[in-house]
N, C-alpha and C positions, 0 to 999 in steps of 0.2 A: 608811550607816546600816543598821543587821542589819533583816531582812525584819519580827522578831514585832513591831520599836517600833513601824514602820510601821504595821501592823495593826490594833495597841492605836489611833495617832491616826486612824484610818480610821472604826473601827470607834465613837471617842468622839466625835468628829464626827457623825455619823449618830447615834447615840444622844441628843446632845443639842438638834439640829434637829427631830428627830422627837417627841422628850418634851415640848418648848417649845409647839411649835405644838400639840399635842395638850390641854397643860393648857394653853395660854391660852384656847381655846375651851372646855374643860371647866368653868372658874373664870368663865369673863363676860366675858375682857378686853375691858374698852371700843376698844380698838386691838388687838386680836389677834396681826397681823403684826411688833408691836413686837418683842416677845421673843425668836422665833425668830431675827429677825436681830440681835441684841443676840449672844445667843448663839452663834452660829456667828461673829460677830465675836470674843468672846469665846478660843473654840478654837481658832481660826485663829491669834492673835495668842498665845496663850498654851499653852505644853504642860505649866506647873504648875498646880494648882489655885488655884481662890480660897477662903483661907478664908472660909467662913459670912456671923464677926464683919466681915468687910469689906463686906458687901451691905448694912446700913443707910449707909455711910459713904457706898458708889457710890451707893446713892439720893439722899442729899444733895448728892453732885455734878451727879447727873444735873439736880436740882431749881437748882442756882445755874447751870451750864453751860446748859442748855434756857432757865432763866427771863432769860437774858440778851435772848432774842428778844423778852420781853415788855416792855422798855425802846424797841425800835423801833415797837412797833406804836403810840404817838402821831405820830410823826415819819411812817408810813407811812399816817397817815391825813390828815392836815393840810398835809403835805409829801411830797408821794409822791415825785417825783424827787431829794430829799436822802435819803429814807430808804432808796429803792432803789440808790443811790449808796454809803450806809454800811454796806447788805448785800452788795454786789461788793466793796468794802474788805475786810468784816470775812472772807469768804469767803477771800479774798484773802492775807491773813495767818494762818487758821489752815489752811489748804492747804499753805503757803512754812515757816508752825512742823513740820507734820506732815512735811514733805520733808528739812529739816534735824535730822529724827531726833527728834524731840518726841512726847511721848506718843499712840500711835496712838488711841487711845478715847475720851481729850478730844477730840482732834479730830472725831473723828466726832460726839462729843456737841453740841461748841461747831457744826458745821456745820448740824446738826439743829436747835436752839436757832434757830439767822439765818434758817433757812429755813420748816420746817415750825411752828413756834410762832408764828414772826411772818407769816406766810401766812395761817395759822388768825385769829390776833389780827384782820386789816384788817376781817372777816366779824364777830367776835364775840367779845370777849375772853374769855369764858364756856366759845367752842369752846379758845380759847387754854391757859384754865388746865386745860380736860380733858385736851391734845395732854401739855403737863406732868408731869399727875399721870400719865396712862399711860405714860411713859417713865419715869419712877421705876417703878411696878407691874412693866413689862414687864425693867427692868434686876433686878429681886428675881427673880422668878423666874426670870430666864436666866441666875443666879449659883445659883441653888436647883438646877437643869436642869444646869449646867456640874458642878458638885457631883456631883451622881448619876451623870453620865457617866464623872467621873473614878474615882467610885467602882464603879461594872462595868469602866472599862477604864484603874486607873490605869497612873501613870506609873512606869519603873522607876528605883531610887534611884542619880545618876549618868547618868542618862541625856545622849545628848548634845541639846543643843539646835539644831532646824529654823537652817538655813542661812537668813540674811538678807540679804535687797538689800542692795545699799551704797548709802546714802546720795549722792545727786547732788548737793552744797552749790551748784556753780558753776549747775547748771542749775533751778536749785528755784525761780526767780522764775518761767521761762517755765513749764515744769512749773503751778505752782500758778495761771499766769493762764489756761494753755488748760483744769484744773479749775473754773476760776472760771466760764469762757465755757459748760461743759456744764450745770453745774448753774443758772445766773440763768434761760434763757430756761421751765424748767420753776418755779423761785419766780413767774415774772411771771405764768405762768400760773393759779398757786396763787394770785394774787392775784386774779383773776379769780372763782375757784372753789375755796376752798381743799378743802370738804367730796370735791369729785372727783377734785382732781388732787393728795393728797396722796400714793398710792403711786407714783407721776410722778416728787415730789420724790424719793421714793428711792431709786428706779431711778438718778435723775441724781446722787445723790450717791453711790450704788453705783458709777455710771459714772466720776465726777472720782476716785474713790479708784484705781479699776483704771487708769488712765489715768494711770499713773506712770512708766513705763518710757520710755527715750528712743529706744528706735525704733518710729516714730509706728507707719510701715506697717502692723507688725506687731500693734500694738496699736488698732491701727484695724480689723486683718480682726478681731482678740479682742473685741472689745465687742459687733458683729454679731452675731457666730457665737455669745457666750455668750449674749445674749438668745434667739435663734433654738432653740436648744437649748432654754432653761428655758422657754420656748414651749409645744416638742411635747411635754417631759415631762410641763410643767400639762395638756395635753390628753389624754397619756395616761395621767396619775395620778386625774383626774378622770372620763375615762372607766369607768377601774376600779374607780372608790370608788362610780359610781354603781349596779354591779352587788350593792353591800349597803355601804349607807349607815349607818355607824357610828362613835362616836367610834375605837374602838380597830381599825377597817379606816385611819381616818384617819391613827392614828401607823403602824403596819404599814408602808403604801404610802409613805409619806414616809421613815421608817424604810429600805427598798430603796431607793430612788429617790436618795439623802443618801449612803446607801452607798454606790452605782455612781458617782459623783461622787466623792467623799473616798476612792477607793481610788486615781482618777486623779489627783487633789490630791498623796496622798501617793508616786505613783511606782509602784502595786503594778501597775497597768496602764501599759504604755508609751502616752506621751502629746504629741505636741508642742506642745501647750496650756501658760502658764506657770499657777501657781498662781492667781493675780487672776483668773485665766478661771475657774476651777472653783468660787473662792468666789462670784464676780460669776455663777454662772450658779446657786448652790445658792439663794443668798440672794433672784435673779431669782423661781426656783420659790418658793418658800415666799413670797413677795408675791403671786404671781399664782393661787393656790393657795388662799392665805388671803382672799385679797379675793373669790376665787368662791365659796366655803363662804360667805360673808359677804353675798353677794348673794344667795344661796341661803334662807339663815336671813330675810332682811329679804324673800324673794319679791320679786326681781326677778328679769327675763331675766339668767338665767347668762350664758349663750351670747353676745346680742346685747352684754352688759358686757363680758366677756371678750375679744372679738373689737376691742372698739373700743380694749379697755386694751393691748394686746399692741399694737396697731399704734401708738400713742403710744410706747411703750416702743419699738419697733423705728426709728418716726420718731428718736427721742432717740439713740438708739443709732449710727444715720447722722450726724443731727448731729455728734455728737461723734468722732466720724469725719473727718467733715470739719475740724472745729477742729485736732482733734490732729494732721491731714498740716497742715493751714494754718499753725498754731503753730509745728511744726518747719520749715517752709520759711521764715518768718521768721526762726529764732532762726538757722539756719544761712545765713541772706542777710546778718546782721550780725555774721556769725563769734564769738557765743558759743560 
């Protein structure tokens, strides 16, 4: 692939990470951190644009795919072990649809829906239909965001399109259940606390997406090491934003910080990281990031937040770790 396409994706990457988060907190968003990673899912998965006219359509996806969670939250109040039971299934099946090559964004949608909407619902159905409506809000403007990235750094006409995994059909069941086993134990938690432990959930479904490749080993030091990473950059992008605290310092440093990342994403930097590492550790940053700006605004201890959210994340992160070697010694004890 010639070095400038490269570049152009680098470089619209970073452009629209940086633009998302910047207006989501510019605009109000009631969930802030929705958008930015909406959109860098977006990018990642996509190196044509989206037209416009398709952002009210994705909204309305987003609203039946996410509202599907709100069908569990009675079964998760009156039946809590049937319901929690019918979010490992559903988990379960759109993981095993995403692995057999099925649309990557519903999936991520429909997972978000089981999780974080019906997390939210056990607390408050009220917090439910907010989780909702900001996922719709936050997919408009990470289609607004993709938009304008593509338009500083579009695409050339004929270009070739990013190399794809192959699809694993034979192994997509274990695949989707050691996904399944990273993401439950952070929903149970969210049941518990959905208001705290909802950037948890998506960390861990950050985690069951990266967690696709079939050699565990390897993707077990990748999960660590990309949290670890998007870590000390929230600490030293946060460090630097607090030397002049402004919305447009806030895209700037994120802006660099998205770059230095998406340049190794794209190959411009040699890297032995696969790609799911660089998205899993951009998309890390811009949660941990956004939730301290977010503590920040509501005056609570950054710092003490900070410190406790990262070590959740890093606990999650081992977890799944341990699944993904545990899973694969299974699946290769019964000679799949």
């Amino acid at each position: 692939m010639p070095i400038e396409l490269r570049r152009r994706r680098a470089w619209r990457l970073a452009w629209g990470a940086a633009l998302s988060l910047a207006a989501s907190f510019g605009i109000g968003l009631p969930v802030p951190i929705l958008a930015p990673v909406l959109c860098v899912l977006l990018l990642a998965m996509r190196t044509a644009a989206l037209p416009l006219r398709l952002a009210p359509v994705l909204a309305v996806l987003v609203l039946l795919s996410c509202g599907s969670g709100l069908l569990l939250i009675p079964l998760l109040r009156h039946a809590p072990l049937t319901g929690v039971l019918l979010v490992a299934l559903g988990l379960f099946w759109v993981f095993r649809y995403a692995q057999r090559g099925g649309n990557g964004l519903l999936a991520n949608l429909l997972v978000i829906g089981l999780t974080l909407v019906a997390g939210a619902g056990t607390r408050d159905f009220e917090l439910a239909l907010s989780v909702v409506e900001a996922m719709a809000k936050g997919m408009l403007l990470a289609v607004l965001c993709t938009a304008v990235a593509h338009g500083l750094c579009p695409e050339p006409a004929h270009a070739p399109a990013p190399a794809q995994a192959p699809s694993v059909v034979a192994d997509a069941g274990w695949i989707a259940l050691r996904a399944t086993l990273i993401v439950m134990p952070a929903f149970l938690l969210a049941l518990v606390a959905p208001d705290r432990f909802m950037p948890l959930i998506m960390k861990a479904v950050s985690l069951g997406q990266q967690a696709d490749g079939t050699e565990a080993r390897q993707a077990a030091r990748e999960l660590v090491g990309s949290t670890l990473l998007a870590g000390v950059l929230a600490m030293l992008l946060w460090g630097a934003l607090s030397l002049f605290v402004h919305l447009w310092m806030l895209f700037l440093w994120v802006l660099l910080a998205a770059l230095w990342q998406a340049r190794r994403l794209q190959r411009l930097v040699a890297t032995r990281h696969s790609p799911a590492y660089w998205v899993s550790c951009l998309t890390t940053l811009l949660i941990l990031l956004g939730q301290s700006v977010q503590d920040s605004l509501a005056g609570q201890d950054v710092y003490r937040a900070f410190a406790v959210r990262l070590g959740l994340f890093v606990l999650v992160s081992l977890y799944a770790s341990v699944m993904l070697v545990w899973i694969d010694g299974r699946r290769r004890g019964v000679g799949v």
